[in-house]
Structures are given as C-alpha cells and as structure tokens.
NUBANU-193698 format. One line per 2 residues: number of its first residue (from 1); their letters; for each residue x, y, z of C-alpha. Coordinates in nm, 2 decimals. Layout:
<atoms>
NUM = a = X/Y/Z ~ ... .
</atoms>
This chain:
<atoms>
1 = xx = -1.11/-1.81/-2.41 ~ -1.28/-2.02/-2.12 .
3 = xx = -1.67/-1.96/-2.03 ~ -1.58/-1.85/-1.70 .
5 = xx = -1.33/-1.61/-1.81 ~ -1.54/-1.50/-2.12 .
7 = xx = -1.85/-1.47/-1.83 ~ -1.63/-1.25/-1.56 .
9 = xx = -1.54/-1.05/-1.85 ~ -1.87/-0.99/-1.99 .
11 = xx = -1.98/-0.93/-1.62 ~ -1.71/-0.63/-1.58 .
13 = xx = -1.83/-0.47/-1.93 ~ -2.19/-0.52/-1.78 .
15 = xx = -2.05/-0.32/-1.52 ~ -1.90/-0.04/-1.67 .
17 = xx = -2.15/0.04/-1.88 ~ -2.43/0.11/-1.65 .
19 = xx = -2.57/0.45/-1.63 ~ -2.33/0.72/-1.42 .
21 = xx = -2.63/0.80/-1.16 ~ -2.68/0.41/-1.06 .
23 = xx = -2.29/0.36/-1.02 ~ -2.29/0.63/-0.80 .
25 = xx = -2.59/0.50/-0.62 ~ -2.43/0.16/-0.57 .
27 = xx = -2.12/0.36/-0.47 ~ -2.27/0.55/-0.19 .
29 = xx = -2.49/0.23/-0.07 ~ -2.19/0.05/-0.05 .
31 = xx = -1.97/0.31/0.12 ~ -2.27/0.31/0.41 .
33 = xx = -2.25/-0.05/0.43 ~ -1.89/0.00/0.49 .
35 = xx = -1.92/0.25/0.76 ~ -2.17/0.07/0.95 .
37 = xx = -1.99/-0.28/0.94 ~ -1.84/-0.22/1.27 .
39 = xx = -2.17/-0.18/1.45 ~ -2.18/-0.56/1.37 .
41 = xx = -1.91/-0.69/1.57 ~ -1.77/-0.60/1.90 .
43 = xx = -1.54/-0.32/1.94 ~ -1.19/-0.54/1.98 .
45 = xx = -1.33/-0.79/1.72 ~ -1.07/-0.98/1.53 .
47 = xx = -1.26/-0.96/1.23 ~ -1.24/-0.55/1.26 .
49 = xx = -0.87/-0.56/1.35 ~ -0.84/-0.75/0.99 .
51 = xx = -1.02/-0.50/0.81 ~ -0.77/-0.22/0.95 .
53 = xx = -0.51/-0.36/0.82 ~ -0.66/-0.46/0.51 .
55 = xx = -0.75/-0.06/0.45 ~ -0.38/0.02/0.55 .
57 = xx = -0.25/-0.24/0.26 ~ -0.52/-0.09/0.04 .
59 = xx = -0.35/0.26/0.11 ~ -0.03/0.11/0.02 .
61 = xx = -0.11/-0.07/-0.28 ~ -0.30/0.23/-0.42 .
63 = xx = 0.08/0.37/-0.40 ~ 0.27/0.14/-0.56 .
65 = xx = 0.00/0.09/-0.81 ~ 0.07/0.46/-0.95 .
67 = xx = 0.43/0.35/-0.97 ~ 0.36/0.03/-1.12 .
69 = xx = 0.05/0.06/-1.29 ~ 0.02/0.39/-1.41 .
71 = xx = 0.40/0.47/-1.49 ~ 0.53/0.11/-1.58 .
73 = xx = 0.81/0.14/-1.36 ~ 0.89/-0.15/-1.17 .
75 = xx = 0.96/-0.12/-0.79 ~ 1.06/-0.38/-0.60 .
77 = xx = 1.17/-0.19/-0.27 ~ 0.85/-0.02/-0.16 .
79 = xx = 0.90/-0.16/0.18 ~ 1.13/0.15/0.24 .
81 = xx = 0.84/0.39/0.21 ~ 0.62/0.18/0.47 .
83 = xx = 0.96/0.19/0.70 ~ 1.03/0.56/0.65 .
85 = xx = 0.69/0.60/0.77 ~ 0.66/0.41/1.06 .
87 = xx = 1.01/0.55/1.16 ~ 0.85/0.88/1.11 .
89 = xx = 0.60/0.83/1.38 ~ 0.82/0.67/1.59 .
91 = xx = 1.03/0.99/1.58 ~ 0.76/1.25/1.62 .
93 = xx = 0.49/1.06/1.82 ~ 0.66/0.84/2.10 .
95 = xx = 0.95/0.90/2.36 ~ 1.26/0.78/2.13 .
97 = xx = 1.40/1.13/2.20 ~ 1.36/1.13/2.57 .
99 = xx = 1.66/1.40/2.61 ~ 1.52/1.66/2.40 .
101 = xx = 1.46/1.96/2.55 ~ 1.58/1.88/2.83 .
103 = xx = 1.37/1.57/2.97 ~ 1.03/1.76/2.93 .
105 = xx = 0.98/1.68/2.55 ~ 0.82/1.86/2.29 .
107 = xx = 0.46/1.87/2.25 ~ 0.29/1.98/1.91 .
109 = xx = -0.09/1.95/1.93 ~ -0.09/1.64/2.11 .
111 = xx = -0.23/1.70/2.43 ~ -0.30/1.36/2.48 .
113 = xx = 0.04/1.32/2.56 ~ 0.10/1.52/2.86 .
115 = xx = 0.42/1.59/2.95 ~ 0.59/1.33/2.85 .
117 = xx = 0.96/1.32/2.76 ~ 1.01/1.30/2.38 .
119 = xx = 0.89/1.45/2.06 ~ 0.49/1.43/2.04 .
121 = xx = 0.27/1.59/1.70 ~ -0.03/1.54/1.68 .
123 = xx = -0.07/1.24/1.48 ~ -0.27/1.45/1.11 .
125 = xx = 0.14/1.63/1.14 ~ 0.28/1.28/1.14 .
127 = xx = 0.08/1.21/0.88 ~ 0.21/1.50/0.66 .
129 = xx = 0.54/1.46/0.77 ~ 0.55/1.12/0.68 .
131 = xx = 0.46/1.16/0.32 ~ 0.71/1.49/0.28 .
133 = xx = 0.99/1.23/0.39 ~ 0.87/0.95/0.22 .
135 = xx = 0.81/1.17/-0.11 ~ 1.16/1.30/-0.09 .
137 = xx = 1.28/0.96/-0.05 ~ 1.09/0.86/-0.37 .
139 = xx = 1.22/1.09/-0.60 ~ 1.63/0.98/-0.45 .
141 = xx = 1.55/0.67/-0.52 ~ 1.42/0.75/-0.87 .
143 = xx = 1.72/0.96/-0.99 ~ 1.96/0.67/-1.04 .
145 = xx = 1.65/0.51/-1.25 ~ 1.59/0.78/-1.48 .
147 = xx = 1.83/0.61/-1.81 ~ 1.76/0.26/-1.66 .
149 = xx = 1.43/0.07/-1.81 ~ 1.31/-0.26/-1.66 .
151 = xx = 1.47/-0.52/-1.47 ~ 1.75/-0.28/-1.43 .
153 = xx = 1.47/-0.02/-1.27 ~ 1.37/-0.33/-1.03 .
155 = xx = 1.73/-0.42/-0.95 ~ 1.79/-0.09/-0.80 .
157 = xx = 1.47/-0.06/-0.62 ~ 1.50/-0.37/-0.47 .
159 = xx = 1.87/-0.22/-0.36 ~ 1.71/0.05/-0.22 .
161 = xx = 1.48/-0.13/-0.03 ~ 1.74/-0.37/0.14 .
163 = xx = 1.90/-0.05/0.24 ~ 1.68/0.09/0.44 .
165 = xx = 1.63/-0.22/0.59 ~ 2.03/-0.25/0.69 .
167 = xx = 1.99/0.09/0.84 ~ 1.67/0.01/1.06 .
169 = xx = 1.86/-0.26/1.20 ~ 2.20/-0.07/1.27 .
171 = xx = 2.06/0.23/1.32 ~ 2.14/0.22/1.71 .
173 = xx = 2.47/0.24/1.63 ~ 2.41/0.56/1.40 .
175 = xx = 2.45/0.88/1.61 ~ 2.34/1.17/1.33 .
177 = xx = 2.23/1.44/1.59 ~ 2.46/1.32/1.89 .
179 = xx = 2.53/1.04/2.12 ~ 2.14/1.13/2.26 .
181 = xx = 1.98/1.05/1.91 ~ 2.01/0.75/1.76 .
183 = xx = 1.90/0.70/1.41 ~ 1.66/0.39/1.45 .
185 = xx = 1.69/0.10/1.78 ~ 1.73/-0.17/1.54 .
187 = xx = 1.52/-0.47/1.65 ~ 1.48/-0.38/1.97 .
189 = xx = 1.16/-0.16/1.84 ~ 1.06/0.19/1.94 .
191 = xx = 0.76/0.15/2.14 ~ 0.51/0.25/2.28 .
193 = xx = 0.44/0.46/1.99 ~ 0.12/0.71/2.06 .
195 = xx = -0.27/0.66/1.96 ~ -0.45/0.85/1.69 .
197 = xx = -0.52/1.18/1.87 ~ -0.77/1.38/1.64 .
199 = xx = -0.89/1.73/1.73 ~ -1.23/1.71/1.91 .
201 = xx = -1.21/1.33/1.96 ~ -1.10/1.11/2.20 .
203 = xx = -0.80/0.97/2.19 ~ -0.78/0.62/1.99 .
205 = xx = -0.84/0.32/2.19 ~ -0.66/0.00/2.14 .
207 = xx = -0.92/-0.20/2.24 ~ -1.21/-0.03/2.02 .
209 = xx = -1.06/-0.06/1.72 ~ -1.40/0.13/1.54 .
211 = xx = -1.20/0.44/1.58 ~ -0.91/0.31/1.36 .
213 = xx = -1.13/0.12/1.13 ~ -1.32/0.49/1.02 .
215 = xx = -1.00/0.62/1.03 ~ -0.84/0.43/0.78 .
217 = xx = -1.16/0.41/0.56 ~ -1.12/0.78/0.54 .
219 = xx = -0.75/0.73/0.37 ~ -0.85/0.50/0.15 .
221 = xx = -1.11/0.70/0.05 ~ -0.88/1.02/0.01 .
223 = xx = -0.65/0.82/-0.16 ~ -0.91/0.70/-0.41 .
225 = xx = -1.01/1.04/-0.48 ~ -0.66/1.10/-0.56 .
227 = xx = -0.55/0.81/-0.76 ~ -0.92/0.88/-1.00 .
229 = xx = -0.83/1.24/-1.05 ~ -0.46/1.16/-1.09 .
231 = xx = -0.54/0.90/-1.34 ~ -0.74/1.13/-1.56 .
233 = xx = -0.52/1.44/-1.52 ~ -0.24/1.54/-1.79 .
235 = xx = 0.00/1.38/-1.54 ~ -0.17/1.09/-1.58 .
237 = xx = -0.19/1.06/-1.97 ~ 0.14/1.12/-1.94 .
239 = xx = 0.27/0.80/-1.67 ~ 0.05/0.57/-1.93 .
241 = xx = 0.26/0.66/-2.22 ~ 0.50/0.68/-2.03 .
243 = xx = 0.40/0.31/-1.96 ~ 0.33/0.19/-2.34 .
245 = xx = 0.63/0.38/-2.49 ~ 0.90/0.54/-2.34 .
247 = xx = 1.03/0.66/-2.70 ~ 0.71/0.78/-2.80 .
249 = xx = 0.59/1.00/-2.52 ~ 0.94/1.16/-2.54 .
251 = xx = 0.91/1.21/-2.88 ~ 0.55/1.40/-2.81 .
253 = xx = 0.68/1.59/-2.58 ~ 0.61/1.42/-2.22 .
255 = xx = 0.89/1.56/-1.95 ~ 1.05/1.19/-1.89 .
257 = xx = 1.22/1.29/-1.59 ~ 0.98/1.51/-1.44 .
259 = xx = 0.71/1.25/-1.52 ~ 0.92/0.93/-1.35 .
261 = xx = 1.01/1.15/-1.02 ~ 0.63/1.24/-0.95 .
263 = xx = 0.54/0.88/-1.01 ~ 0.76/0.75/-0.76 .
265 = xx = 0.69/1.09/-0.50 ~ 0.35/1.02/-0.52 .
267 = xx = 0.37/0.69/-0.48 ~ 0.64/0.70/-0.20 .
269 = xx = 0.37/0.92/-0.02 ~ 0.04/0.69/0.04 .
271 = xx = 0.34/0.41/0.13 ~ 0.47/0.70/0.39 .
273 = xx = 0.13/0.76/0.51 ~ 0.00/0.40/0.56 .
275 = xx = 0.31/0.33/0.73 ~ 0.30/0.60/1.00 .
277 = xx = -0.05/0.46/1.04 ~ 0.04/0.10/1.09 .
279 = xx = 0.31/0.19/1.35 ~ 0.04/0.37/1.54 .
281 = xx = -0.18/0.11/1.49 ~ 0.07/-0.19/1.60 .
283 = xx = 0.18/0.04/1.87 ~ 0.55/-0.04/1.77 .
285 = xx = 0.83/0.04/1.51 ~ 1.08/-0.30/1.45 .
287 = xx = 1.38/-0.33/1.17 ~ 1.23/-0.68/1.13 .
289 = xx = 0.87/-0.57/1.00 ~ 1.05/-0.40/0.69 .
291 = xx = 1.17/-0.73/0.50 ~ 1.17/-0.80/0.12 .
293 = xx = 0.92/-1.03/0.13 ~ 0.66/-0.74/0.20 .
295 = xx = 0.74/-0.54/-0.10 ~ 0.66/-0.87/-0.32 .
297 = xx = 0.33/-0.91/-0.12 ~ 0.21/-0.54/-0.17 .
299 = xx = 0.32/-0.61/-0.55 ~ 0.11/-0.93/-0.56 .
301 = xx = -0.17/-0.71/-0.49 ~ -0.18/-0.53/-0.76 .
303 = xx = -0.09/-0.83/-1.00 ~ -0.39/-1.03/-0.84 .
305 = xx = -0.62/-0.70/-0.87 ~ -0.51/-0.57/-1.21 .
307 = xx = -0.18/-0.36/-1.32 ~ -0.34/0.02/-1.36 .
309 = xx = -0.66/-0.07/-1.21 ~ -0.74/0.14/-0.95 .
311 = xx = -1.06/-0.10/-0.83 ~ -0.87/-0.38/-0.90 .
313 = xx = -0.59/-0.35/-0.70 ~ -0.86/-0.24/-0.38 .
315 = xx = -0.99/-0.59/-0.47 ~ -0.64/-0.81/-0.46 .
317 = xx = -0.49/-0.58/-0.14 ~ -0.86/-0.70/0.08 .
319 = xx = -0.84/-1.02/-0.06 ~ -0.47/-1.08/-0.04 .
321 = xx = -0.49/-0.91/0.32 ~ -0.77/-1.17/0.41 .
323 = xx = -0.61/-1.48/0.28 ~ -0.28/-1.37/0.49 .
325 = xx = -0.44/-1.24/0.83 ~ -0.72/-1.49/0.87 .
327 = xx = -0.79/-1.75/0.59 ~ -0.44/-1.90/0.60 .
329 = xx = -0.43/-1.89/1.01 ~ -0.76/-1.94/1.13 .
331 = xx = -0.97/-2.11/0.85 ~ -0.69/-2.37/0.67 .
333 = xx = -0.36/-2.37/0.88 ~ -0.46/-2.72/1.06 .
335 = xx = -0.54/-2.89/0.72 ~ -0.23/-3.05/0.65 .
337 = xx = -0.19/-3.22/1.00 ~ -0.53/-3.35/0.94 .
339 = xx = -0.34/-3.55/0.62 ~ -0.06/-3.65/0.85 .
341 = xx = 0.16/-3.37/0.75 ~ 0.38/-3.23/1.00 .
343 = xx = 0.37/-2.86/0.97 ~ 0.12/-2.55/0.97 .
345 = xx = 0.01/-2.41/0.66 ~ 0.11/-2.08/0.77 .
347 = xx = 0.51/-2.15/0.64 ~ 0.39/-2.20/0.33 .
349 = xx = 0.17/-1.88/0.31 ~ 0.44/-1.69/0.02 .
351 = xx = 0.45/-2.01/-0.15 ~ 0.09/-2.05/-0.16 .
353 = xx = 0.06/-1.62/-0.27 ~ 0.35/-1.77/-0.57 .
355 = xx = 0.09/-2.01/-0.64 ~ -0.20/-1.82/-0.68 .
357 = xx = -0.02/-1.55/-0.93 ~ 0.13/-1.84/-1.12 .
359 = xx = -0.32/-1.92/-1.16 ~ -0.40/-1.56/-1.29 .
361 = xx = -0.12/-1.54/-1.52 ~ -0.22/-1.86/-1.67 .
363 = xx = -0.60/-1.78/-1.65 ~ -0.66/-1.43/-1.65 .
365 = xx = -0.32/-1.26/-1.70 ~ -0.49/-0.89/-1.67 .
367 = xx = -0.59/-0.95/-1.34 ~ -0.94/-0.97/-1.16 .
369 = xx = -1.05/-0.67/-1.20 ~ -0.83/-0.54/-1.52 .
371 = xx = -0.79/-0.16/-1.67 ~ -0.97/-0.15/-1.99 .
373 = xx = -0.68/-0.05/-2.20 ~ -0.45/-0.37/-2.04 .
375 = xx = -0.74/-0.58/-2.11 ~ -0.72/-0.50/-2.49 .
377 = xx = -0.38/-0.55/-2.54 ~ -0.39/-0.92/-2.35 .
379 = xx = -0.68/-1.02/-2.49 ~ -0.67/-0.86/-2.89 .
381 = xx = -0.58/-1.17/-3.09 ~ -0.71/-1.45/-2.87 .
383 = xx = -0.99/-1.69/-2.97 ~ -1.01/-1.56/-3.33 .
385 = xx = -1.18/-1.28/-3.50 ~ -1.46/-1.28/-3.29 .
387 = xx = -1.23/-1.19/-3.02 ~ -1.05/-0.96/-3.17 .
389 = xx = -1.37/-0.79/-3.34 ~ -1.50/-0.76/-2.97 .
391 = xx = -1.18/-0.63/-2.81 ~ -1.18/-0.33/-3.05 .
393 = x = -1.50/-0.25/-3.01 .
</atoms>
C-alpha cells in the first residue's frame, strides 16, 4: 500500500469515527456555507451556472448509483431516464402541443404562463410526472434483465439507451395521438421550454441563476435523504446482497425480481427528475443531448467517487462536473497550442475522463471516497497481515 493511499484512508476512518453530534455540526455548517455561496458571486455568474449543473449531475448520479452501487446491476443506458425527463417537460411545460384544446392550451397551476397555446403544469407536477414516467420506464427496461447477470445486464441497457435515443431523433415523424402530436421534433429541439414557477415565488429568471442554484440544492438534498434511508432500509440490505450474491440472497429469501425492478424504478426516477430539471434549466429539449457518451460520464462518477458510496459519488459527479464545464475549457484548453499542438484540449475531454479512471483503478480501485464494506473486500489481503489484521478490524 502507498503512504498517500494508506494516509487518505486513514483520513476517511478519522472521519467516520467522530462523534454523531460533531458530524452533524459540520453537516449543517457546511450546508450554510452552501446556501450562502451565491451571495458571493453575481447573479448570472458562470461559476453559479457550473454549480447548477453540477447539483443536477449529483441528482443523477445519486440514481444510477442505487442501480449500480447498491444493487450491482450494471446500466449502461441511463441516458434514457435523463431524455424521458426532459421530454417530459417539454410535453407538459412548453407550447409543443400548440393545437390542444383548441389553440388556447391547457394550463395546470402555471400561471406564469398566461394563455399560452400548449400544455403548461406547474413545473413541482412535471417534476412528479417525470419520475412516474421515468420509473415506469425503469422497471420495462429491467424485465428483460431479470435471468441476465453482468455484461449481458449492460448489453441490454446500453440497447435501451440507444433507443431512446433513435426515437428522440425520429420522433417528428411519429404521430401517436394524431397528425397534431408528434412524438419528439428530433433535433430540431422543443424550445422555449418554461422557467421554474413555484407557488409564492417569482418566476425563475434566466439571468439570476440563484433561484435555480437553491432549487437544485434542495433535490440533492431530498435525494440524499432518500438514498441514506434507502440504504439502511430492508430494501436496501436486500440490493447489497443482491450485489455480493445473487444465489445467496435467493436462497435467504430476498424477492429477486421485485428487488431488481425497484432498483432500477428508483433509480430511473432521480435520472427523470434531474432531467426535467436540466431541460428547464437549458431552456431547450434536443435528440442530440441524449448520446451514449453521457451514460459513461454519469457512470464515471460514481467509479471516481466510490461504487455504493453515497458521499462518494456527490464527490466524483462535482468534481467530474467541474473538470468538464470549466477546468478543461477555461483553465487548460489552450495548453497544448502553447506546446505547438494544433488542437484544443476540449476533444480530448472523454479521453482524458478514460484516463483518469484508468489512475483510480490502478491507485485506489474503491474510489475516493469508498463504502466501507467495498473497501474491505479490495483492500483484505494487500500489504500483508498487517493489512489484513486492520481491514477486519
């Protein structure tokens, strides 16, 4: 074992054993810090508008991570949860049905939107709507995985994925309600799609993006509360051995196809939600937002953070978020012409993501901030008996 790794490691067991009452007072001094932060910066700050979306990705990662980390069931098509979302939103909160009801649209709590043609909830509906759909879409996708185990799990989700993806971008062409009502409008985008409008607050601004910032704090902090009491519920117990032995938790009883549909339901739903949320947010709904490549990055998250840690993967969604929206672009993407190379570093950004999980696989293969059950069984063994002595301690 290295220092530095033996160090971070004794550093997170530091951590975890300090007394309940001063967790929870570094818990709630942090938490103030975090809702304060955008008194700091002007209200259409980049550095705020990175934040957002780093709290959205958070939301989303959280999701996969019960899928993932908790259940063991690889998914390699989450992608289809963030589009089902947004597309969600785009239905319900924007004019893409501009013939219903005859021209004068149809108006659910959303005064904010006048009388505009088209379908307009108030965006805490969308919200709910969005993670019914997506929910429902989770547990489709997981019937066809219920005898399959591994890379045959990942070969279907990633199918399911590219799917939804084909039918965002001919989805103009799909008439399911009429020739009024067309299914998506491909990559032509549904836009614009309508602000957060809360009950007794203003209507979101896109140009303060405080607003959104609280806004999606408060999901992640919902979502936290979730995934915690999720984690240590009999559902729970059950996804981990679920996780460790398929055979085994049959064998004591644990509902295998019961267990594996909530996993991915639940899951599907914080993807839903954050996607409804990052339609609003971008103020647009486009087939090309929903490739491949995003499931990956949300799934490098949670490989950077720690499979099953719910900390951990806050930890690798900000810092992958950062390194994508501002260190890569802003900080380092004029580095290689400085060396007489002829490109930006920003086409190399998913290589450079490849490169950084090859590093934590080689040096810390439990991630940054790793569940203490992974953490045994990648460290029990390594560096002797001392190791091993202090791993089953």
């Amino acid at each position: 074992m290295s220092s530095a790794a033996a160090t971070w490691r004794g550093l997170g067991d530091r951590i975890r054993e300090l007394p309940r009452p001063v967790v929870w007072a570094i818990g709630a001094a942090v938490l103030v810090l975090l809702i304060l932060l955008p008194f700091a910066y002007q209200p259409a700050s980049g550095f705020i508008d990175d934040c957002v979306t780093a709290l959205a990705y958070v939301v989303m990662a959280l999701g996969l991570n019960i899928v993932v980390g908790f259940a063991g069931l690889l998914d390699l098509g989450y992608v289809a949860f963030y589009a089902i979302g947004a597309y969600v939103i785009g239905w319900y909160g924007s004019g893409f049905f501009a013939a219903i009801a005859g021209g004068k649209g149809l108006h659910v709590w959303a005064e904010s939107a006048g009388a505009l043609p088209g379908i307009h909830f108030n965006f805490l509906i969308v919200l709910v709507v969005a993670a019914v759909y997506a929910a429902l879409a989770g547990m489709i996708i997981g019937l066809p995985t219920l005898r399959l185990r591994g890379d045959y799990i990942a070969i279907v989700t990633l199918a399911f994925g590219e799917i939804t993806r084909v039918f965002a971008i001919n989805g103009a062409d799909i008439h399911p309600f009429g020739k009024d009502y067309p299914l998506t409008l491909g990559r032509q985008g549904i836009t614009p799609i309508d602000p957060i409008d809360l009950p007794f607050v203003k209507q979101f601004d896109p140009l303060n993006l405080r607003p959104w910032y609280w806004f999606a704090l408060a999901m992640v902090l919902v979502v936290l509360f979730v995934n915690f009491r999720l984690r240590d519920s009999r559902l729970g117990r059950a996804w981990i051995a679920l996780r460790e032995d398929e055979v085994a938790a049959a064998s004591m009883g644990v509902p295998l196809v019961k267990t594996k549909l909530k996993a991915y339901a639940t899951g599907a739903a914080f993807g839903g939600m954050s996607g409804a949320f990052l339609a609003s947010y971008l103020n647009t709904v486009n087939a090309d937002q929903f490739e491949f490549s995003f499931s990956i990055f949300v799934l490098a998250m949670i490989i950077l953070g720690g499979l099953g840690s719910i900390w951990g993967v806050v930890l690798g969604a900000v810092a992958l978020s950062f390194i994508n929206s501002r260190l890569i672009p802003d900080v380092l993407n004029g580095v290689p012409h400085k060396v007489g190379l002829n490109f930006d570093l920003t086409e190399l950004s998913f290589g450079i993501f490849g490169f950084l999980l090859v590093i934590m696989m080689v040096l810390r293969p439990e991630g940054l901030l790793p569940e203490r059950r992974r953490q045994i069984e990648l460290t029990e063994g390594v560096g002797g008996d001392e190791t091993l002595y202090e791993a089953r301690a």
